[in-house]
C-alpha positions, 0 to 999 in steps of 0.5 A: 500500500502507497500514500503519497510522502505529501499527504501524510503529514497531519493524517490521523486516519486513512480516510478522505472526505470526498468533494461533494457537489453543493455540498463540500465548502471552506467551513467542512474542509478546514474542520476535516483537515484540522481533525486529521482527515483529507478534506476536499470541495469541487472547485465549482461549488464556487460560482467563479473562478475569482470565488474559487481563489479566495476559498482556497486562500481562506481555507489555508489561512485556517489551518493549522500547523498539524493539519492533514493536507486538503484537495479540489476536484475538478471535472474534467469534461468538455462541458466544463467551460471552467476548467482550464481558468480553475485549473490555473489557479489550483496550479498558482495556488499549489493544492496538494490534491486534485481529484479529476473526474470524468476525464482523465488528461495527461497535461492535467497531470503534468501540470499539476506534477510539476509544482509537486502536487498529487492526481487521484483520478474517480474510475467506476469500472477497470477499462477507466482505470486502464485510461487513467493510469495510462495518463499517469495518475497517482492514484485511483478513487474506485467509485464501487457499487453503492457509493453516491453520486457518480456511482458505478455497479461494480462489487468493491471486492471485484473492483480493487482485485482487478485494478491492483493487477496493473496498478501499483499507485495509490488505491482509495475505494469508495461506496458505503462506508460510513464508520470507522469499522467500514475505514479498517475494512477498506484497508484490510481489502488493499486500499490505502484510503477510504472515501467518505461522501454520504456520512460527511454531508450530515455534519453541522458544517456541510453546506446541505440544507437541514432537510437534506441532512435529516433525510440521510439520517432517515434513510436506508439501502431500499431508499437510494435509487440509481439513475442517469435522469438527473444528471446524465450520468448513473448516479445514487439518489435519495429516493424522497427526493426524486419523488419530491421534485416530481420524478418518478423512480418507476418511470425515469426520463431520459437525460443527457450530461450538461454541465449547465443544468448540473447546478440546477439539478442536483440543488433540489434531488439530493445524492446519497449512497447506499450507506446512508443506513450507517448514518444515525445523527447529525453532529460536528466534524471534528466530533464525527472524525473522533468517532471514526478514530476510535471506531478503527482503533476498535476493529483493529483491536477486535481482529487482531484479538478475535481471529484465531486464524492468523 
């Protein structure tokens, strides 16, 4: 297993909160980073690229000293029309981390190589895999069955399996999890992180509205329904939510991507993976990473202890 040397200091659990759309802001990351977990923010929950800077500037302001490292995402698909201007200030500003989805581009990776930083790149299935470590890549987000957002179906055992046999980078896996259990789980099938989404948004510091929250913690497994009628794109949804907005799961339209709808969309129909039937409360980050600590602590304590087959 490899964690890049540049997001080791400050890290005090094998984990990163995942950049979420209209969800991940300043407040969420600084309190993620400070408590020893990645925190990251699609660069366009800001609406300009000026806003993008001064979020990035605000957020290294306060940190603190012994803080883990922060990242941005950006997408990287022709319908972006920001991503060349963002992208330019991710270069300026040296984020450590960027996460590309929906594209994986050599020149991004050069680019962002050449001030030091690191690529992790959002795969679903293995022939993505294949595209992004061809592109160089440090590591790859394997977005497995039951994760929200752009989700893919593929079994996570399955998933990390294959991509291990031609990747040797760095590995972080992605779909339902939600305690510090799920965090020690993830390690022992191979990944070097876990990717947290759904368990971060019902935190006082997410940019969700209340209701948004409340949902999450109401639902389960049954209600999360995977579709591409919001977005363009599969992805995990809070079946309430679609139904609120008039859509119904049973008979779901046709859509096509377009990144000037995405805003509008995903405002009002609320993503969520599987594993929202983990979230039991809504409470502060820095109080929910604590958990999570002493809840991996536990499972390696309780395997170590309990399996008389090692």
């Amino acid at each position: 297993m490899a964690i890049p040397a540049s997001l080791q200091k400050g890290l005090k659990l094998p984990a990163i909160a995942a950049p979420m759309f209209l969800v991940s802001g300043p407040d969420l990351v600084v309190e993620t980073c400070n408590a020893g977990v990645i925190g990251t923010f699609p660069s366009l929950n800001q609406r300009t690229t000026e806003g993008y800077r001064e979020w990035l500037q605000e957020i290294k302001s306060r940190l603190n000293p012994d803080a883990a490292a922060f990242g941005v995402n950006h997408i990287v698909h022709p319908t972006n029309p920001r991503l060349m201007a963002d992208m330019m200030v991710s270069v300026e500003e040296k984020v450590p981390l960027i996460i590309t989805s929906l594209g994986a581009v050599r020149d991004v990776v050069d680019a962002v190589h050449g001030y030091g930083g690191v690529v992790f790149h959002d795969i679903a299935n293995v022939r993505h895999a294949r595209k992004a470590a061809e592109a160089g890549v440090d590591g790859l987000i394997l977005v497995a069955n039951g994760a929200g957002g752009h989700a893919g179906v593929v079994h996570p055992f399955a998933l990390i399996e294959e991509v291990r046999t031609f990747f040797s980078g760095t590995l972080i896996l992605s779909g339902c999890i939600s305690t510090g259990r799920d965090i020690a789980a993830t390690r022992m099938l191979g990944a070097d992180f876990a990717y947290l989404g759904t368990r971060f948004i019902s935190t006082d510091e997410s940019m969700a509205q209340q209701g948004y929250k409340e949902m999450i913690v109401e639902a389960g497994a049954s209600d999360i329904t995977y579709t591409p009628a919001v977005s363009g794109i599969p992805a995990n949804f809070l079946t309430p939510s679609l139904i609120a907005n008039g859509i119904d799961p049973k008979s779901l339209p046709d859509h096509k991507l377009d990144m000037a709808d995405e805003a509008k969309a995903w405002k009002t129909v609320w993503s969520a993976g599987q594993g929202a039937g983990g979230v039991h409360d809504i409470l502060p980050t820095a109080q929910l990473v604590a958990r999570l600590k002493s809840e991996y602590r536990q499972a390696a304590d309780d395997f170590a202890k309990a399996d008389t087959f090692v």
